[in-house]
Every structure is written in C-alpha cells, then in structure tokens.
N, CA, C and O atoms as a CHARMM CRD file, in Angstrom:
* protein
*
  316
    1    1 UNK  N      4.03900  -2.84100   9.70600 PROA 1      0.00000
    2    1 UNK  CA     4.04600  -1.57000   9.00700 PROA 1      0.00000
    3    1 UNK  C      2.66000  -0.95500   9.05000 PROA 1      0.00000
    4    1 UNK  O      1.62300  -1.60600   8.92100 PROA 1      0.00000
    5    2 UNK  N      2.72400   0.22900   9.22300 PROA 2      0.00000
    6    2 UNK  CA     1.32900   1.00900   9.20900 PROA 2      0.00000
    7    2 UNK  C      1.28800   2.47800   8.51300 PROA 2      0.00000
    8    2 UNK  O      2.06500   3.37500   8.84000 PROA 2      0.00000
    9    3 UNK  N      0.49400   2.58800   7.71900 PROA 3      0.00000
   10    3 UNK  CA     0.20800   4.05100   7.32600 PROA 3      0.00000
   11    3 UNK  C      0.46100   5.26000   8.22300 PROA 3      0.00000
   12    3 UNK  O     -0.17500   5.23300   9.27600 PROA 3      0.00000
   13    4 UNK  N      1.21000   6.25400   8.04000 PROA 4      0.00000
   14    4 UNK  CA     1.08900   7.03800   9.34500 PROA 4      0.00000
   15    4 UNK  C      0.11000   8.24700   9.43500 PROA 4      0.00000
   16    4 UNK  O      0.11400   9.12000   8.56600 PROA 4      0.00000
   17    5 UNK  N     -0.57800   8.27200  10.31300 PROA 5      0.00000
   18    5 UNK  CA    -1.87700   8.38500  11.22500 PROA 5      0.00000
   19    5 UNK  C     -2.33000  10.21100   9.94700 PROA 5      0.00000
   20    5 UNK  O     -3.38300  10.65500   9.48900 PROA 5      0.00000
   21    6 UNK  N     -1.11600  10.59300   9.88600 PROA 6      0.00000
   22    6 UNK  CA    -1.69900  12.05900   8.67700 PROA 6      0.00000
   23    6 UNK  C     -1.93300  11.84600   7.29300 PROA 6      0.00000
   24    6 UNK  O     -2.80100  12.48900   6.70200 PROA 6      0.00000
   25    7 UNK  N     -1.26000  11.03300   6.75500 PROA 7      0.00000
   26    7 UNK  CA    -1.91000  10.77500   5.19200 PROA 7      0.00000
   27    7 UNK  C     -2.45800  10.62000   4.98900 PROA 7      0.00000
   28    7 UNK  O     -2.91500   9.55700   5.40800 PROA 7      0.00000
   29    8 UNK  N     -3.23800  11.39800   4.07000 PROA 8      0.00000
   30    8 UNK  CA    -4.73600  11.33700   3.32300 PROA 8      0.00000
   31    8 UNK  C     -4.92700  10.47500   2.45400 PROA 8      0.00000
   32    8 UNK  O     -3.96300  10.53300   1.69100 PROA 8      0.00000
   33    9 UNK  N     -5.65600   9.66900   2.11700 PROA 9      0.00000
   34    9 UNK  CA    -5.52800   8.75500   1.03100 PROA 9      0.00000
   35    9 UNK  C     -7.60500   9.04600   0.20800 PROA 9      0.00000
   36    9 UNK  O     -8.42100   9.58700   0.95500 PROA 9      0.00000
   37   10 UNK  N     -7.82900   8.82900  -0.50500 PROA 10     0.00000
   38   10 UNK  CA    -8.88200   8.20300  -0.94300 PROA 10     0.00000
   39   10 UNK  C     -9.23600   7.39600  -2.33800 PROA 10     0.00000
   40   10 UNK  O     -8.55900   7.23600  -3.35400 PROA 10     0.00000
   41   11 UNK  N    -10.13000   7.09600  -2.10100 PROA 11     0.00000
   42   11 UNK  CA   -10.48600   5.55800  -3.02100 PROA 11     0.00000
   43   11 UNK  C     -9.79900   5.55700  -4.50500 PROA 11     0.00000
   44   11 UNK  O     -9.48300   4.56200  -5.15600 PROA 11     0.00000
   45   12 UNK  N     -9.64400   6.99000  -4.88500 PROA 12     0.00000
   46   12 UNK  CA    -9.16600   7.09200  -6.17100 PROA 12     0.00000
   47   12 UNK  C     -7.91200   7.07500  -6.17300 PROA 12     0.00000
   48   12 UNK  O     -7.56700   7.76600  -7.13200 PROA 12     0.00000
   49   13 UNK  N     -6.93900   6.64100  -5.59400 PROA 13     0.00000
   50   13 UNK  CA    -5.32200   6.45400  -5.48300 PROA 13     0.00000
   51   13 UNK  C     -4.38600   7.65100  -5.21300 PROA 13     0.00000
   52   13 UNK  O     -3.18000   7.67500  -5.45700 PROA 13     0.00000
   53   14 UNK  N     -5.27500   8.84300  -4.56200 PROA 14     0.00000
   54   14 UNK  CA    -4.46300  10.03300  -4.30500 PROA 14     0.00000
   55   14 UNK  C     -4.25600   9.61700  -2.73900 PROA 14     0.00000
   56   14 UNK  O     -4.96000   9.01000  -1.93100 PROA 14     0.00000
   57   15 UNK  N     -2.95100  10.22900  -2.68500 PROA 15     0.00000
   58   15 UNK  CA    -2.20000  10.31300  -1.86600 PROA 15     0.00000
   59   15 UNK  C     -1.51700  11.19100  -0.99500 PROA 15     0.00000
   60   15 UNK  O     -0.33000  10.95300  -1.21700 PROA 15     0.00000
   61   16 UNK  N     -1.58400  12.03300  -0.16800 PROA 16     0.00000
   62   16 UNK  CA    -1.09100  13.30900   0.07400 PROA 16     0.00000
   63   16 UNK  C     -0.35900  13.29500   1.57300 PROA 16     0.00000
   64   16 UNK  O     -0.90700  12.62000   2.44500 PROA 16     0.00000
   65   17 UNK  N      0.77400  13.96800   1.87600 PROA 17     0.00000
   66   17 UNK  CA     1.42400  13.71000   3.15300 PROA 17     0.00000
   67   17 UNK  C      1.63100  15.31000   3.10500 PROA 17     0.00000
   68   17 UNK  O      2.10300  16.04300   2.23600 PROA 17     0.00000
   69   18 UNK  N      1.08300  15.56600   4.40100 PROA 18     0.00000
   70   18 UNK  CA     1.06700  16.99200   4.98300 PROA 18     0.00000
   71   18 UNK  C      2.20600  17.70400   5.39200 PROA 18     0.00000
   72   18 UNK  O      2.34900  18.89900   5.65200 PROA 18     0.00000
   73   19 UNK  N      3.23400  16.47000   5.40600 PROA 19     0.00000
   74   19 UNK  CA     4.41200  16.56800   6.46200 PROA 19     0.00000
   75   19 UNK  C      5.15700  17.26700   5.56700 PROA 19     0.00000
   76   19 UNK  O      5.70300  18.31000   5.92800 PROA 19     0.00000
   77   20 UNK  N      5.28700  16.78600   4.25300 PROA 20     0.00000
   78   20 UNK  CA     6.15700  17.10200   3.66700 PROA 20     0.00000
   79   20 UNK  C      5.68200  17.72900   2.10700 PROA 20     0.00000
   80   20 UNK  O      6.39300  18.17400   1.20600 PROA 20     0.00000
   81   21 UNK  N      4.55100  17.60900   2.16700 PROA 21     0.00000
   82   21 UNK  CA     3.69100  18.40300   1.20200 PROA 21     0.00000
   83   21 UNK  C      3.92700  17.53800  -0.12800 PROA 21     0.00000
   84   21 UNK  O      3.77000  18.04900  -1.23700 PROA 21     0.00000
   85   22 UNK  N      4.18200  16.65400  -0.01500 PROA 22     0.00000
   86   22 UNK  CA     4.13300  15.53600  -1.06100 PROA 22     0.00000
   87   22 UNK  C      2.95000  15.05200  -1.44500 PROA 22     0.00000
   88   22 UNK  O      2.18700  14.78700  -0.51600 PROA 22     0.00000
   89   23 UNK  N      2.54500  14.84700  -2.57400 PROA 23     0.00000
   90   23 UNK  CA     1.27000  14.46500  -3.27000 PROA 23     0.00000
   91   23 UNK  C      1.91400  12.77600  -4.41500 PROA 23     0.00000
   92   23 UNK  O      2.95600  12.60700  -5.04700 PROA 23     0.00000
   93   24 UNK  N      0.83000  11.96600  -4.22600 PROA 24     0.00000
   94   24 UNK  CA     1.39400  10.49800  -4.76600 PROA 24     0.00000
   95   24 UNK  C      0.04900  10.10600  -5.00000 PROA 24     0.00000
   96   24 UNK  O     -0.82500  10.25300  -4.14500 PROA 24     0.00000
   97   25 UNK  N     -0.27000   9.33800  -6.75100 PROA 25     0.00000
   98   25 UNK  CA    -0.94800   8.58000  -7.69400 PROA 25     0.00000
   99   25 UNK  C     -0.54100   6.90700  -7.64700 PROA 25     0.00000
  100   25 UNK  O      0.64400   6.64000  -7.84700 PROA 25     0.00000
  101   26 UNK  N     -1.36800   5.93000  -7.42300 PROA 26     0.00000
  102   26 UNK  CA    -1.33500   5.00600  -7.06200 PROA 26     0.00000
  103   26 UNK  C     -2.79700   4.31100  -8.22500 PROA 26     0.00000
  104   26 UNK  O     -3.73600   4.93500  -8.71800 PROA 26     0.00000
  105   27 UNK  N     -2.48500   3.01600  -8.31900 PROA 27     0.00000
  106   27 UNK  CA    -3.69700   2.13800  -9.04900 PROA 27     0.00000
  107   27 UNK  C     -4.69700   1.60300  -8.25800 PROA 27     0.00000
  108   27 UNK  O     -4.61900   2.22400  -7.19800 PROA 27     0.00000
  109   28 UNK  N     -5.45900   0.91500  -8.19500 PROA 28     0.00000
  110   28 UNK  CA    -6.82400   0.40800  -8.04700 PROA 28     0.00000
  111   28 UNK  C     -5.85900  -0.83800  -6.63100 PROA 28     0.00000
  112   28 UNK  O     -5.94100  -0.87100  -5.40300 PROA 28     0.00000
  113   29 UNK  N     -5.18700  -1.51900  -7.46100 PROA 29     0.00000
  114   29 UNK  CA    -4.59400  -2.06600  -6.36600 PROA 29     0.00000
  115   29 UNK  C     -3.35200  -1.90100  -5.02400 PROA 29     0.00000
  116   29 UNK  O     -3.12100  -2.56700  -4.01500 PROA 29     0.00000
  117   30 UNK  N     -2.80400  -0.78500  -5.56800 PROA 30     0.00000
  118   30 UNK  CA    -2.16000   0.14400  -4.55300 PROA 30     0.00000
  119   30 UNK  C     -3.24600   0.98200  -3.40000 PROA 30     0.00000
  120   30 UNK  O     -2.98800   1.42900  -2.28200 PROA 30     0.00000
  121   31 UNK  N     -4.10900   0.97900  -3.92300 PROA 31     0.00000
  122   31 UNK  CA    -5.16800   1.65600  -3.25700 PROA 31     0.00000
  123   31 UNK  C     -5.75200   0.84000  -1.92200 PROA 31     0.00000
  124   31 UNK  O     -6.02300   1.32900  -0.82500 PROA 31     0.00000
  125   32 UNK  N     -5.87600  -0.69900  -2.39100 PROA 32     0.00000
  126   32 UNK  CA    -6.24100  -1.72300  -1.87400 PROA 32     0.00000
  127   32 UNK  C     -5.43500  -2.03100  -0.83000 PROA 32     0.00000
  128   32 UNK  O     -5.99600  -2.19700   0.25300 PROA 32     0.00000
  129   33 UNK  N     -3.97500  -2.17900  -0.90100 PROA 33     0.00000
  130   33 UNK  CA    -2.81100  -2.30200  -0.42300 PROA 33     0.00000
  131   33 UNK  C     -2.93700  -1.54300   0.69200 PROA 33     0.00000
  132   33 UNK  O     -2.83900  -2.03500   1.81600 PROA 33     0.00000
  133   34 UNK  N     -3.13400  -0.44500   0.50300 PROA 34     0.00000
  134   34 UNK  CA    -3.26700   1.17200   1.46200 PROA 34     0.00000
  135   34 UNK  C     -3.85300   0.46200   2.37500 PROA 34     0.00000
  136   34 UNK  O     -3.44900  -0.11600   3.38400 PROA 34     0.00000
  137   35 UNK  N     -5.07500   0.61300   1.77500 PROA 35     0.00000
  138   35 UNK  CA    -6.09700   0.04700   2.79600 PROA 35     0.00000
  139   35 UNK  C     -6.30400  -0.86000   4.28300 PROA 35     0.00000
  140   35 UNK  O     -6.67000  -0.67900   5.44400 PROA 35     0.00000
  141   36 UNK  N     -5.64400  -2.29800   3.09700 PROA 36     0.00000
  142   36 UNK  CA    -5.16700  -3.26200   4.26600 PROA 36     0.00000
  143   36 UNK  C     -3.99500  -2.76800   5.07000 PROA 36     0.00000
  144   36 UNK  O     -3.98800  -3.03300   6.27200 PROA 36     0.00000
  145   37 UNK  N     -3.19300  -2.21200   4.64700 PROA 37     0.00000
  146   37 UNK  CA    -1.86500  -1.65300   5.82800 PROA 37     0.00000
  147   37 UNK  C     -2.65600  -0.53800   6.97300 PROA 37     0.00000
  148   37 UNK  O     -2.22500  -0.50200   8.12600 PROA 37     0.00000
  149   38 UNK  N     -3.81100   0.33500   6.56700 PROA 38     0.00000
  150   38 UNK  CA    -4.17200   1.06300   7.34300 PROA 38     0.00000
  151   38 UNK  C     -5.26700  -0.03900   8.45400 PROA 38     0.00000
  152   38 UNK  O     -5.62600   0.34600   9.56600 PROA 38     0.00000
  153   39 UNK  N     -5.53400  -0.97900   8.05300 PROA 39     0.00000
  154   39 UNK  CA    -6.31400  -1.93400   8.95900 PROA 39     0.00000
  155   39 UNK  C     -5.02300  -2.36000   9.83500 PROA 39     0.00000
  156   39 UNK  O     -5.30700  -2.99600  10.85000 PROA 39     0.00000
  157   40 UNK  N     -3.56000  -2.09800   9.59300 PROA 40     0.00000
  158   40 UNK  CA    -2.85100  -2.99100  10.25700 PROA 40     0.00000
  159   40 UNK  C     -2.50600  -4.42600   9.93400 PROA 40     0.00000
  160   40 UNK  O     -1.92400  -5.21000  10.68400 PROA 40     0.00000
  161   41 UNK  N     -2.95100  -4.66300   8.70100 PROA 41     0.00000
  162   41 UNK  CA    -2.66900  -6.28400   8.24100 PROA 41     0.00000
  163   41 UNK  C     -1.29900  -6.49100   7.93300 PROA 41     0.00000
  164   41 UNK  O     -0.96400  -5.61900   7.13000 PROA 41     0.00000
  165   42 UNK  N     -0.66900  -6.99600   8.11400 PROA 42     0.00000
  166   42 UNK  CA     0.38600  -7.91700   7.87500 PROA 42     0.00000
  167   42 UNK  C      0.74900  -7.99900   6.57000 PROA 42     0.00000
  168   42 UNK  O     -0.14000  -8.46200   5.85400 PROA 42     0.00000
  169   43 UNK  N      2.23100  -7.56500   5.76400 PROA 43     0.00000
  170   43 UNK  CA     2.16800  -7.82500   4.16800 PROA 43     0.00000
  171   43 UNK  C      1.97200  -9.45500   4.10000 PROA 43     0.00000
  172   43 UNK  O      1.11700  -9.71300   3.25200 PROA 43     0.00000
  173   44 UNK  N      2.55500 -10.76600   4.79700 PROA 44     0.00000
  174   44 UNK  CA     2.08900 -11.55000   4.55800 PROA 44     0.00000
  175   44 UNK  C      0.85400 -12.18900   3.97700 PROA 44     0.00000
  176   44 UNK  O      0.62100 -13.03800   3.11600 PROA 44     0.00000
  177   45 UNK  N     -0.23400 -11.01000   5.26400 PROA 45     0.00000
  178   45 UNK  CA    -1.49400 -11.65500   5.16800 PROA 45     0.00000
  179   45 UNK  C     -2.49900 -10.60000   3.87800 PROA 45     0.00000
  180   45 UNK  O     -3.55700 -10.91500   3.33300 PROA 45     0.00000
  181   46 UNK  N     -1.82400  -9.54400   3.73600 PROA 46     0.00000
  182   46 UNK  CA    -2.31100  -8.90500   2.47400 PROA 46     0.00000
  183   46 UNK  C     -1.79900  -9.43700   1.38300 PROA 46     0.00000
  184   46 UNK  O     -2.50900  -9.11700   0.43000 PROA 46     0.00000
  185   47 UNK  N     -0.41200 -10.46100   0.88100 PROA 47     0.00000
  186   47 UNK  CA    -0.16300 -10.73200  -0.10500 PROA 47     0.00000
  187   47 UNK  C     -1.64400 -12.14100  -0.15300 PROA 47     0.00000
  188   47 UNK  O     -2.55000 -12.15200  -0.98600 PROA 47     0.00000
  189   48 UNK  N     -1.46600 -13.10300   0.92400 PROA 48     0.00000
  190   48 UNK  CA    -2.77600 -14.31500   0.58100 PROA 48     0.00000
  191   48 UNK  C     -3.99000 -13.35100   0.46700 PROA 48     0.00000
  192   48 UNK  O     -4.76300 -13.62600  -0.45000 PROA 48     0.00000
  193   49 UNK  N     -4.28800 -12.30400   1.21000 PROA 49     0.00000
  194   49 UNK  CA    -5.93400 -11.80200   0.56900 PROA 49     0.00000
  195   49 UNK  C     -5.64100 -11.47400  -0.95000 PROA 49     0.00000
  196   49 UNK  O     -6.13500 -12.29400  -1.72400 PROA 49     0.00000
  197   50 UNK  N     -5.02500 -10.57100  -1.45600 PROA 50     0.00000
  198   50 UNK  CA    -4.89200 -10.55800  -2.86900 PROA 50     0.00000
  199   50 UNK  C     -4.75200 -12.16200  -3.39700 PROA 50     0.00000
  200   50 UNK  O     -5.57200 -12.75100  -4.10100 PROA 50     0.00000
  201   51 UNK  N     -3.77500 -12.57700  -2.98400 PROA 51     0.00000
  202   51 UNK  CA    -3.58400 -13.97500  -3.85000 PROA 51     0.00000
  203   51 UNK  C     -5.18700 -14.48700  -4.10300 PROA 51     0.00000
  204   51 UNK  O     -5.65000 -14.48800  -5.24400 PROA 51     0.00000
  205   52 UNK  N     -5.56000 -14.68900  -3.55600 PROA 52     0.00000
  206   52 UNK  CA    -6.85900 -15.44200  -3.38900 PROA 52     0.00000
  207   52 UNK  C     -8.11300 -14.37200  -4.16300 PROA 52     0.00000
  208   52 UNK  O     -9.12400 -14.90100  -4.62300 PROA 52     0.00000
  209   53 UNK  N     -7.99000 -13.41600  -4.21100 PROA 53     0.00000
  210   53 UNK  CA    -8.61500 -12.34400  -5.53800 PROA 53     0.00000
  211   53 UNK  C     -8.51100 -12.47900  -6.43900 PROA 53     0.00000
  212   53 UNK  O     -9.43900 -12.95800  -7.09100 PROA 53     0.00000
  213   54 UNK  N     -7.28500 -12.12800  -7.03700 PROA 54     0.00000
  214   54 UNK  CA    -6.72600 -12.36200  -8.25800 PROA 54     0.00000
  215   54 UNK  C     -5.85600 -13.66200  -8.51100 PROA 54     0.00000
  216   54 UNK  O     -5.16400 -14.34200  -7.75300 PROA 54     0.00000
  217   55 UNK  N     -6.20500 -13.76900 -10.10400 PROA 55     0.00000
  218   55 UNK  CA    -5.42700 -14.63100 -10.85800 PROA 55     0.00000
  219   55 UNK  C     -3.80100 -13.95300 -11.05100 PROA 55     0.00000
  220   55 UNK  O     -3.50400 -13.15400 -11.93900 PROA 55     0.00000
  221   56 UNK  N     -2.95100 -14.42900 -10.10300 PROA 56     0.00000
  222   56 UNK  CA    -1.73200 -13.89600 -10.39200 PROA 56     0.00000
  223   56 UNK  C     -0.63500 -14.80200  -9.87000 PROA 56     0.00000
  224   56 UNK  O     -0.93900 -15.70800  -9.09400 PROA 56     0.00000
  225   57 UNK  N      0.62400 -14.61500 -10.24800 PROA 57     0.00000
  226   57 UNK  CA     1.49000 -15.57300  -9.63000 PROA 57     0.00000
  227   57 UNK  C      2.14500 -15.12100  -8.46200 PROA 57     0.00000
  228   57 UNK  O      2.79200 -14.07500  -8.42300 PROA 57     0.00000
  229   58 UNK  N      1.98700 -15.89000  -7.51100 PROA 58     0.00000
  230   58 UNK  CA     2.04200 -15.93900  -5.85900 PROA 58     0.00000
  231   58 UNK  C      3.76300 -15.14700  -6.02100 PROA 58     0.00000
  232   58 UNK  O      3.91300 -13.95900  -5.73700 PROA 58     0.00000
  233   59 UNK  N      4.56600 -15.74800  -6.35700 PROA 59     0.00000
  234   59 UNK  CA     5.97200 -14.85200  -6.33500 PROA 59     0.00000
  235   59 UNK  C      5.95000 -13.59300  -6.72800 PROA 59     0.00000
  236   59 UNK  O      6.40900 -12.71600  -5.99600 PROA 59     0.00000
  237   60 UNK  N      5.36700 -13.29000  -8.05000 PROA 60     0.00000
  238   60 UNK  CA     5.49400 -11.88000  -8.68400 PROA 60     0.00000
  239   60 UNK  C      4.54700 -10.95300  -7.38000 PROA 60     0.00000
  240   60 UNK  O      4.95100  -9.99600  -6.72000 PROA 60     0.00000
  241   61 UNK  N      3.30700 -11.57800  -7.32800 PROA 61     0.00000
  242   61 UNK  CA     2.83300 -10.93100  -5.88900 PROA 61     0.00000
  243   61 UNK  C      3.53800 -10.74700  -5.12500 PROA 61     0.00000
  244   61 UNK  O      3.82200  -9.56100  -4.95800 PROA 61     0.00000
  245   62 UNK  N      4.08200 -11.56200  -4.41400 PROA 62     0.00000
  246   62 UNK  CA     5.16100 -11.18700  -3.47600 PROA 62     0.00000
  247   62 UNK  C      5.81300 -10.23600  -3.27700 PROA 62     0.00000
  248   62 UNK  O      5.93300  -9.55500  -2.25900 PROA 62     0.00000
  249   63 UNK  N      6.48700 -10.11100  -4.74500 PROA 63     0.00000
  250   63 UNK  CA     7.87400  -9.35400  -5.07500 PROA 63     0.00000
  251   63 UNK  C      7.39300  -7.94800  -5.12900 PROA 63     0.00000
  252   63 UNK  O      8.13100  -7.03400  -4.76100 PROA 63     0.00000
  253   64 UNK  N      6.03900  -7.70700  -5.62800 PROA 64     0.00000
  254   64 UNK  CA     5.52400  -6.49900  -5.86400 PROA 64     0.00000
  255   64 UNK  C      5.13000  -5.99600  -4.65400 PROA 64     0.00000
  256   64 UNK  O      5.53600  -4.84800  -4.46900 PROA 64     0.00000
  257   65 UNK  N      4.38800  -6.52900  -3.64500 PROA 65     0.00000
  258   65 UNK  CA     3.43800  -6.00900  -2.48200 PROA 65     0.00000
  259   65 UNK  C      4.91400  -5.59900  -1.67200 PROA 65     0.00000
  260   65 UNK  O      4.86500  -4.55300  -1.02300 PROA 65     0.00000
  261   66 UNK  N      5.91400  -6.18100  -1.67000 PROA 66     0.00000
  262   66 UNK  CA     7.38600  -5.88800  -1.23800 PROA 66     0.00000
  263   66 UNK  C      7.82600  -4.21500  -1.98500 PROA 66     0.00000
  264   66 UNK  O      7.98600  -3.08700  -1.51900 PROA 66     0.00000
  265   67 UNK  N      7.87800  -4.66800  -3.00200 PROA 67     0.00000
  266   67 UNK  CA     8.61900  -3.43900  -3.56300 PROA 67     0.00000
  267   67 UNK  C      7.62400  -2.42500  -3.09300 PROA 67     0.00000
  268   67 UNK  O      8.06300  -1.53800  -2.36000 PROA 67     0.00000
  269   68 UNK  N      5.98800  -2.41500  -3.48900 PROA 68     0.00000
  270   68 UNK  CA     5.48300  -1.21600  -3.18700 PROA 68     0.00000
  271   68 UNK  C      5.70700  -0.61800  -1.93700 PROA 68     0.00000
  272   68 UNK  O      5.98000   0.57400  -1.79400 PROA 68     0.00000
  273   69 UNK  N      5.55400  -1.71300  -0.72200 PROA 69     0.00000
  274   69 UNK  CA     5.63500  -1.12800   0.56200 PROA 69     0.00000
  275   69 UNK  C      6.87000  -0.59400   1.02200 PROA 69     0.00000
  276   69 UNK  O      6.97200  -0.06900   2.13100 PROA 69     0.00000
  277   70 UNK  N      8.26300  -0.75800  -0.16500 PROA 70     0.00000
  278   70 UNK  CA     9.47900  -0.41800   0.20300 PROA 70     0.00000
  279   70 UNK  C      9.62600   1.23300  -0.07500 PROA 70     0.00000
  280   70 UNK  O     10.29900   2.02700   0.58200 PROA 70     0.00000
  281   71 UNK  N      8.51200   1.59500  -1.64200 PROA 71     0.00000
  282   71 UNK  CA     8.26700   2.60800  -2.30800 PROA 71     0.00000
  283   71 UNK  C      7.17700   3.60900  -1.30300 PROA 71     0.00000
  284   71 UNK  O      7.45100   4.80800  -1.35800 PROA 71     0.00000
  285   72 UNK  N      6.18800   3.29600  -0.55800 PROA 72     0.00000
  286   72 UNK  CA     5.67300   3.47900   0.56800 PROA 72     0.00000
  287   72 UNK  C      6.75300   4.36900   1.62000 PROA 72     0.00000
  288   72 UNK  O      6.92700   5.57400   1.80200 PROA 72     0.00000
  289   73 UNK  N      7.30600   3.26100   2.13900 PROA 73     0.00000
  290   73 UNK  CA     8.65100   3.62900   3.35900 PROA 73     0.00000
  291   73 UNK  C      9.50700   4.76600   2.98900 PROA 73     0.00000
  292   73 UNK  O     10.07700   5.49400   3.80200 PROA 73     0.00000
  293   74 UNK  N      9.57100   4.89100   1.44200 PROA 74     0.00000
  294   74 UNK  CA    10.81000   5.84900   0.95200 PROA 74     0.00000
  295   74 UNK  C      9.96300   7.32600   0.46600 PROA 74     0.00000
  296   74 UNK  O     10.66500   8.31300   0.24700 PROA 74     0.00000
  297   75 UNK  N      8.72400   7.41800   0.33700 PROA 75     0.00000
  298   75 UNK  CA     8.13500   8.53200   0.27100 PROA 75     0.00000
  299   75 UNK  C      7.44000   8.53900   1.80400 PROA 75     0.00000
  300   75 UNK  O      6.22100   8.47900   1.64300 PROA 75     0.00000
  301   76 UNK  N      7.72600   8.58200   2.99400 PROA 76     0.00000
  302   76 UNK  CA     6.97100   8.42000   4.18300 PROA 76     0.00000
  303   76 UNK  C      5.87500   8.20700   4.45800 PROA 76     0.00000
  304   76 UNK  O      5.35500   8.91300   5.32200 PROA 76     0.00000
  305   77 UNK  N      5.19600   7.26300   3.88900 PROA 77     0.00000
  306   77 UNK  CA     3.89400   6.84800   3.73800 PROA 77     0.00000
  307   77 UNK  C      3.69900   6.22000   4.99800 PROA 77     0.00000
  308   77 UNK  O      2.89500   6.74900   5.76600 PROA 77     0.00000
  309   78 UNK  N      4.37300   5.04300   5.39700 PROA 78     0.00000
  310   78 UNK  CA     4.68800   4.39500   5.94900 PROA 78     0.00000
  311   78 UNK  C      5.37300   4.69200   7.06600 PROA 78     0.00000
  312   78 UNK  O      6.36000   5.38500   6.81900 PROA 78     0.00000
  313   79 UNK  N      5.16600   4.32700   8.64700 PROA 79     0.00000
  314   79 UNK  CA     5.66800   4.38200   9.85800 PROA 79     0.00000
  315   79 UNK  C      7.18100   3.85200   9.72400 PROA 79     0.00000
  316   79 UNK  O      7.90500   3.79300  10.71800 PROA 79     0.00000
C-alpha cells in the first residue's frame, strides 16, 4: 500500500486530496503511519516499528494500524 503520489499531508495531521477536494484530521500517530506508508513500508513492518516505540499491546496494534489503513483506502488516501 502506498500514499497516492497527490496528497498533501503535513506533520500536523492535515490531510488533503486534490482529487476529490476532501480535507482529513488525523493524530500524532496517524501522522506517523502516513509517513511510513509514504516510505513504502510494509503494514507488517510499520506495526513492529511502532510496537517497539510504544508501550502497547501487539494485537490492539495490529487491529488498529489495519483498521486505519482500511479508513485510508476508503477516503482515497491510499493507492
């Protein structure tokens, strides 16, 4: 999965898609998320970099870095 190449993003969790003139608010760690998907990382390998950041439980991580990137896909964030 990859960010697609027009969305604007910056550090403060705004979000903006040109395509469709959609504007999207995101947290500190959605932001992060962004990030690594725009490097091209792997949700696998972005759920162990977070894991290994934060104190959190490896499933609920899971379940979340899932749902967001599903929430991603359904506002066209996402390729």
């Amino acid at each position: 999965m990859r960010v697609r190449k027009n969305i604007a993003a910056n550090e403060e969790g705004f979000l903006f898609n040109p395509t469709t003139g959609d504007s999207f608010s995101t947290n500190s760690i959605g932001v992060e998320i962004i990030s690594l998907l725009k490097k091209d990382i792997s949700l696998r390998d972005i759920v162990d970099e977070l894991y290994e950041k934060y104190d959190v439980d490896r499933a609920l991580l899971e379940r979340d870095v899932e749902d967001f990137s599903l929430q991603l896909k359904e506002f066209s964030i996402l390729e």
